[in-house]
VOGU-3710 file (C-alpha; in Angstrom, 3 decimals, decimal comma):
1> xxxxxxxxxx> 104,402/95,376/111,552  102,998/98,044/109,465  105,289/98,615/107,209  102,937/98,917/104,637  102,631/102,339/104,947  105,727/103,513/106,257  106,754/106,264/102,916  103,235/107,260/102,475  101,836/110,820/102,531  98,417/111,540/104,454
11> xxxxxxxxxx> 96,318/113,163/102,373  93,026/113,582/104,491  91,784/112,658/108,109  88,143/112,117/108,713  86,855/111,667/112,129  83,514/108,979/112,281  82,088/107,557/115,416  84,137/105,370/116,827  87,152/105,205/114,627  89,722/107,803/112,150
21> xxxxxxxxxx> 90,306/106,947/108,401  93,471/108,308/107,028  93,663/108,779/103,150  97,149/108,663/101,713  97,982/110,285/98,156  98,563/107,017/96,963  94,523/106,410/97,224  95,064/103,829/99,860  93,135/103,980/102,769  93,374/102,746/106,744
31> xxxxxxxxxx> 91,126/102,921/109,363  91,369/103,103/113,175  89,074/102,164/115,416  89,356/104,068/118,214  87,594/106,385/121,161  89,486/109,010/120,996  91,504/111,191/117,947  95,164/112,360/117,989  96,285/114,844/115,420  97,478/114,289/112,265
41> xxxxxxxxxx> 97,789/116,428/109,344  97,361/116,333/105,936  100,740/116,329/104,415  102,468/114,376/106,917  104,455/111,590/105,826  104,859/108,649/107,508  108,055/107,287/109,054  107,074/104,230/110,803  104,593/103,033/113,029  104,265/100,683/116,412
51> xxxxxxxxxx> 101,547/99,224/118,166  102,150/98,387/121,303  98,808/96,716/123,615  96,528/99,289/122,953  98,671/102,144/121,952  99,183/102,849/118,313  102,010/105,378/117,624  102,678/107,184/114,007  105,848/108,573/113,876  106,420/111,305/111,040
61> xxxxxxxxxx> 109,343/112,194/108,907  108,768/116,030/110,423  109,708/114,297/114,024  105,908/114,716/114,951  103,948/111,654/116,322  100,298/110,603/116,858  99,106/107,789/119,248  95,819/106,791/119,088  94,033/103,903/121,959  92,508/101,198/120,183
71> xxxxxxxxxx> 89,153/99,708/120,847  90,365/96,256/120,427  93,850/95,807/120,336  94,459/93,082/117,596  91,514/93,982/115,350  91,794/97,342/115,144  93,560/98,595/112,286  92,291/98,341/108,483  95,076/99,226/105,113  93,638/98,594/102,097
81> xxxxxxxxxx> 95,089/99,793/98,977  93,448/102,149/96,142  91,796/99,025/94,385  90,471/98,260/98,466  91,921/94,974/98,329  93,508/94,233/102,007  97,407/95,110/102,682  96,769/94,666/106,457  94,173/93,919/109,232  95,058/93,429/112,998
//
């Protein structure tokens, strides 16, 4: 499903109302849209990832994970690469 960032390192986390955008050190970019925020840290690097209804799990290569509810399950989630051309929406 989102394999598209599966191998990617978070660089940053910014928290805006109503959703989390995650930069990775490639400069590509996704954003959540979501109610609430789940921790992630800078650093991290991503193992995989499953969404599942509503739930949206990261899974790290550390063995940490971060779930985050989304607003609308679907249409939630935003990649875009460094050039911000779309990699994935749903």
């Amino acid at each position: 499903m989102l394999c598209v960032i599966a191998g990617r390192t978070i660089k940053a986390v910014t928290r805006e109302p109503g959703s989390v955008l995650v930069l990775f050190d490639d400069q590509s970019k996704m954003k959540i849209k979501t109610a609430d925020t789940a921790a992630v840290s800078p650093g991290s690097k991503v193992k995989s990832v499953h969404e599942a209804k509503a739930d949206f799990k990261m899974e790290f290569e550390d063995g940490s994970s971060a779930t985050f509810c989304l607003a609308d399950p679907g249409s939630s989630v935003a990649v875009r690469d460094k050039n911000d051309a779309v990699e994935y929406l749903g």
